[in-house]
C-alpha positions in Angstrom: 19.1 13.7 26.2 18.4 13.3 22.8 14.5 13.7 21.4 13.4 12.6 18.3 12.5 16.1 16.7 10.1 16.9 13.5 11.8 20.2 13.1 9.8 21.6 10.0 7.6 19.1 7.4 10.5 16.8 6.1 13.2 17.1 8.3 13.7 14.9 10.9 16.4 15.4 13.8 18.0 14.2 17.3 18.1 17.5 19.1 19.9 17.5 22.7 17.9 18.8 25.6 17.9 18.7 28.8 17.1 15.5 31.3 14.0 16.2 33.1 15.2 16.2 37.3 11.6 17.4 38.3 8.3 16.6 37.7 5.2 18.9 38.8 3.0 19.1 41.4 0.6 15.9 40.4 2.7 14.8 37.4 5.3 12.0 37.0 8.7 11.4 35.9 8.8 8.3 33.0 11.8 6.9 31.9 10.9 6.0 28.3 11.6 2.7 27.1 9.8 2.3 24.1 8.0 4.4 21.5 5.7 2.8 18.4 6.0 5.2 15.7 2.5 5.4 13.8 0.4 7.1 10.7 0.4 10.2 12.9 3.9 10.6 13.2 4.7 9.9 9.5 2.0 13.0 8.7 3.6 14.9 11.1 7.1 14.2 8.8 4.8 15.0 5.8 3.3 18.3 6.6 0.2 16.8 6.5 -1.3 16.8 9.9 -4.2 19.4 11.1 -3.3 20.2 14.7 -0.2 21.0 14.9 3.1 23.3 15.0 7.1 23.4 14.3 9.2 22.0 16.0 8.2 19.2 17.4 9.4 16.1 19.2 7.2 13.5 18.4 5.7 10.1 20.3 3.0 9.1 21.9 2.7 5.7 21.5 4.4 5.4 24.8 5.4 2.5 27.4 7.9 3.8 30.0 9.2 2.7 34.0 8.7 5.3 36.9 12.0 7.5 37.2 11.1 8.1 41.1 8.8 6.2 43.4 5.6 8.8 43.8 2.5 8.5 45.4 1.5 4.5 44.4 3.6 4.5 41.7 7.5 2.8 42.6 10.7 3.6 40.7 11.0 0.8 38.1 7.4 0.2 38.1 6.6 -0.9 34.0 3.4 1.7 32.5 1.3 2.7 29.5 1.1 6.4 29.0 -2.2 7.6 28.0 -1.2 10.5 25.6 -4.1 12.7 25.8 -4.0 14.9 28.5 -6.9 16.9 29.1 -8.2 20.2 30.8 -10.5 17.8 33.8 -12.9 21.1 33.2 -14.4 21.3 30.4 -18.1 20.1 29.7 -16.6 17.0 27.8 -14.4 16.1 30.5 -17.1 16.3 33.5 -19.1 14.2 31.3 -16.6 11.5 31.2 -15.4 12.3 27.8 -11.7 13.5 28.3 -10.5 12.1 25.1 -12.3 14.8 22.9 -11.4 17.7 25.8 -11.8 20.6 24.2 -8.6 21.6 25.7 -7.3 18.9 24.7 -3.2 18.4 24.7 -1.5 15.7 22.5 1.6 14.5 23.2 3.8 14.7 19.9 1.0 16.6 18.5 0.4 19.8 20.8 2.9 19.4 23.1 6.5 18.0 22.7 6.3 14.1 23.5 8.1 11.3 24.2 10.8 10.0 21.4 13.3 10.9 24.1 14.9 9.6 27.3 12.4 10.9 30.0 9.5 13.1 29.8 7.2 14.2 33.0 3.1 12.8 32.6 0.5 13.4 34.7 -0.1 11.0 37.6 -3.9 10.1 36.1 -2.3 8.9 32.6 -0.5 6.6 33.4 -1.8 2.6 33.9 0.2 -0.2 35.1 1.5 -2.9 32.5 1.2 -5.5 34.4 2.5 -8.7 32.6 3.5 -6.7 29.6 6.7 -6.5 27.8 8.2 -2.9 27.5 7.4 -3.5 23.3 4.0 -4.9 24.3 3.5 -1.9 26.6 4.5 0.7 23.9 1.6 -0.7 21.4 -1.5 -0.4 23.5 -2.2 3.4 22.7 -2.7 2.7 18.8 -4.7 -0.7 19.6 -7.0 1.4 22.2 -7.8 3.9 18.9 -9.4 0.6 17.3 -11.2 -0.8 20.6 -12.8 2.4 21.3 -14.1 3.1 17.9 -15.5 -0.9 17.9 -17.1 0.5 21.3 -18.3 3.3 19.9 -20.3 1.2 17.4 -21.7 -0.3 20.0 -21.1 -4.1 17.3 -23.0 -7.3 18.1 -22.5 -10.5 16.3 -25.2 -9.9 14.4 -23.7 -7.0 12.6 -21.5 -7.2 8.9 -18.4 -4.9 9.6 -16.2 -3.1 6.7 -13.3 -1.9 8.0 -11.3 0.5 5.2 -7.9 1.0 5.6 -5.7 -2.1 6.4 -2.9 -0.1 8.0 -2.1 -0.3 11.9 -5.5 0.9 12.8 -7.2 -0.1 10.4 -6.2 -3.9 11.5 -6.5 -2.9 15.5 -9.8 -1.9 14.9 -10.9 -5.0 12.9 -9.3 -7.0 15.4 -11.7 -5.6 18.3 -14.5 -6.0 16.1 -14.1 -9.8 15.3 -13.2 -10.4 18.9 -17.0 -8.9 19.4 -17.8 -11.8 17.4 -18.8 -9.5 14.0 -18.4 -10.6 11.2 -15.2 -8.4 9.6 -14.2 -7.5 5.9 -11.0 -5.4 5.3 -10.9 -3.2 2.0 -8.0 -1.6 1.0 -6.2 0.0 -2.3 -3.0 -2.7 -1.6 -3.2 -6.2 -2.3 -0.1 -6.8 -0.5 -1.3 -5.6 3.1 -5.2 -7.6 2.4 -2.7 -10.2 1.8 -0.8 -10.0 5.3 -3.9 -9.3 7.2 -4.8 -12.8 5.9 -1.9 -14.4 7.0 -0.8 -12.7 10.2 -4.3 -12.2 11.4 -6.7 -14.8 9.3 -9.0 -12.4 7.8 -9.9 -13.8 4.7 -12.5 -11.4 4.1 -10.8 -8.9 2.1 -11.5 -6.5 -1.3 -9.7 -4.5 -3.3 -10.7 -0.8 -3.2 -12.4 1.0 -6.4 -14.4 -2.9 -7.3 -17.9 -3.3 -6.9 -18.3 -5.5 -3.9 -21.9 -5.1 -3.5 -23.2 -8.3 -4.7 -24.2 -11.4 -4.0 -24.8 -11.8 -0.2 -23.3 -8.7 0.0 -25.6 -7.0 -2.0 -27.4 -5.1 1.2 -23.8 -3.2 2.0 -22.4 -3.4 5.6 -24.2 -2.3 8.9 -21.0 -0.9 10.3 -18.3 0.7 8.4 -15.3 1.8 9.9 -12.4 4.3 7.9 -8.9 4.3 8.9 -7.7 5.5 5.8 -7.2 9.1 6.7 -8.5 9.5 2.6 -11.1 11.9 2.2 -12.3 10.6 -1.4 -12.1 6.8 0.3 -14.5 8.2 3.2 -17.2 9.7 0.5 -16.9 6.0 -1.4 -17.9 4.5 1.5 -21.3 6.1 2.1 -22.9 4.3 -0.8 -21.5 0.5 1.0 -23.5 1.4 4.0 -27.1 -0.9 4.9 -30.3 0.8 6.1 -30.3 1.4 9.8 -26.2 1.2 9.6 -23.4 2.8 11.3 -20.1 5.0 9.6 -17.6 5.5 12.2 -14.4 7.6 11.2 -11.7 6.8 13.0 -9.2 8.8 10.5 -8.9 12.7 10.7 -8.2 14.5 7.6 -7.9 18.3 6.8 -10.6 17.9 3.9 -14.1 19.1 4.0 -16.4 15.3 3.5 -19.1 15.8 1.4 -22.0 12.8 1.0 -25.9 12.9 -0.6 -28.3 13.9 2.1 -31.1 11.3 0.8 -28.9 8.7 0.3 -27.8 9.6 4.2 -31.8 9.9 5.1 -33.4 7.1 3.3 -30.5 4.8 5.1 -31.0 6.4 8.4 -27.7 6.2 9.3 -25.8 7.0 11.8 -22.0 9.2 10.9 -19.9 8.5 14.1 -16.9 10.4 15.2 -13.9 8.0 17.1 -11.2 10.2 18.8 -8.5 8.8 20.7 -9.1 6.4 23.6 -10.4 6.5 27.0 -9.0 4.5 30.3 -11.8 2.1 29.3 -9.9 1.1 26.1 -6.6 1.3 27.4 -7.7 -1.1 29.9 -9.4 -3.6 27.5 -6.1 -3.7 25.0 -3.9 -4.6 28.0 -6.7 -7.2 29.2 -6.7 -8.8 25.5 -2.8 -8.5 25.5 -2.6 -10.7 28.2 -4.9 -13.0 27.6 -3.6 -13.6 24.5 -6.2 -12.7 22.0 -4.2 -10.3 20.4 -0.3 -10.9 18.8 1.5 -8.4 19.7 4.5 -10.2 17.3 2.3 -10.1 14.5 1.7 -6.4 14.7 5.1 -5.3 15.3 6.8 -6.2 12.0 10.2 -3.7 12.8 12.4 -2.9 15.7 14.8 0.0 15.7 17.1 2.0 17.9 16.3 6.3 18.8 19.8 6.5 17.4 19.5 4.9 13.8 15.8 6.8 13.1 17.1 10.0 11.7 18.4 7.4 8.8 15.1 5.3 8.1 12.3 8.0 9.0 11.9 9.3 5.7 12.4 6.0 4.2 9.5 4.0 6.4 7.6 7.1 5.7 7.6 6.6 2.1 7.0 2.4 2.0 4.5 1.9 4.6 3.2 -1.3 2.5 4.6 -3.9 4.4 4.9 -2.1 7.7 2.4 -2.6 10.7 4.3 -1.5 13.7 7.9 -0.1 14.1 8.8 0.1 17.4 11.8 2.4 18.2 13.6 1.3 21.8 15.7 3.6 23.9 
């Protein structure tokens, strides 16, 4: 079969491998049927991610159909791979915490994942995508990063969100957090993606990164703000946007050490909040919205694209991400 392979920071390949025929003890064989490509993976192409080594076949925004009927799972059967597969031991996981496991393996990121024909996932992440499409199916993963950060800020309608970074997450989380009925402003450094989130998405409360936006009835900064910029110097700029009493959730990794002014922090009392990955909980409330139509899932994938004609475009979507929400490569 042929898998998408990062083989060393800027070289991207289809490498043949073998077809999976066996799963282990526990584990599942998917047929993979579509694969998002996201910020991740274009870091990955870049050099620029923290956790991981060459080579590696990359995906893990994942929605694939059961290769063989096992346990309650039937051949055929349509399902959302949770990526993160964790240790079940470790004090984060017996707390209910598996998405920061300290053992924590990634697929595309620690381990080989799924920008191929079929890969084997444990039985326990996988979830049924009922009355999803296979596209649909393949985009729940990114959305679930945003819906578990907006749950781990705990929003009510009473709060003034700031969402920085209007890129794929960026937008999934600020669509979670208007949906908690928050009131939601998007900053960014491109005018051209404010300018989509207000037409695709209606948020027409936008600013331009690097301008003073604290006046006015803004003046008081935000009680929640949430980066998805993966920009270390843009997650330092936000401390000084941040209310008294407010909450900074980082939702982007980078390799950087952040750096901010303790009684600044203190006199604010707030709250600095880590967001990693997703949990079931998430995955299940991005398929609930899905379906329900609270979310548009045509809106967010602005590119389509076949395993075979990546090798040509990788390097090239890497490099103009302006315009691009979600590319979805099908197999």
């Amino acid at each position: 079969m042929a898998c998408g392979t990062v083989v060393e920071p800027g070289v991207f390949k289809l490498e043949t491998r073998h077809l999976p025929d066996h799963a282990p003890e526990g584990w599942v064989l998917i047929d993979i049927q579509a694969v998002g490509i996201c910020g991740t993976d274009y870091h990955i192409l870049e050099g620029k991610h923290p956790f991981l080594n060459y080579p590696r076949v990359i995906g893990h925004e994942l929605s694939g159909r059961i290769a063989e009927s096992s346990g309650s799972w039937t051949a055929g059967q349509l399902v959302v791979v949770n990526p993160y597969l964790s240790c079940n031991a470790c004090r984060a996981c017996t707390r209910g915490k598996p998405n920061c496991c300290s053992n924590i393996e990634v697929l595309g990121v620690h381990r080989d994942g799924g920008l191929c024909s079929r890969i084997a996932v444990p039985q326990q992440n996988l979830y049924a995508a009922t009355g999803l499409t296979e596209q649909q199916a393949a985009m729940v993963e990114f959305l679930a990063i945003g819906a578990h950060a907006v749950r781990r800020a705990a929003l009510s309608a009473d709060d003034r969100v700031l969402v920085t970074g209007a890129g794929p997450i960026g937008i999934g989380t600020a669509l979670f957090a208007r949906l908690s009925g928050a009131e939601v402003h998007l900053m960014d450094m491109s005018r051209a993606r404010l300018d989509q989130a207000t037409a695709k998405f209606g948020f027409d409360k936008t600013h331009l990164a690097d301008t003073d936006i604290l006046s006015g009835p803004l003046q008081d900064g935000f009680d929640v703000i949430f980066d998805a910029t993966g920009n270390a110097a843009a997650i330092e700029a936000g401390f000084p946007l941040l209310a008294h009493g407010s909450r900074y959730v980082l939702v982007s990794v980078v390799k950087e050490t952040i750096s901010f002014s303790d009684p600044e922090f203190h006199k604010r009392e707030t709250q600095i909040i880590g967001s990693r990955n997703a949990t079931r909980e998430d995955f299940e409330t991005v398929m609930s919205a899905i379906r329900e139509d609270r979310i548009d899932t045509d809106a967010l994938c602005t590119l389509t694209l076949r395993l075979e004609d990546l090798p040509n475009k990788f390097s090239e979507l890497a490099k103009d991400r302006e315009g691009l929400i979600k590319a979805i490569v099908t197999l």
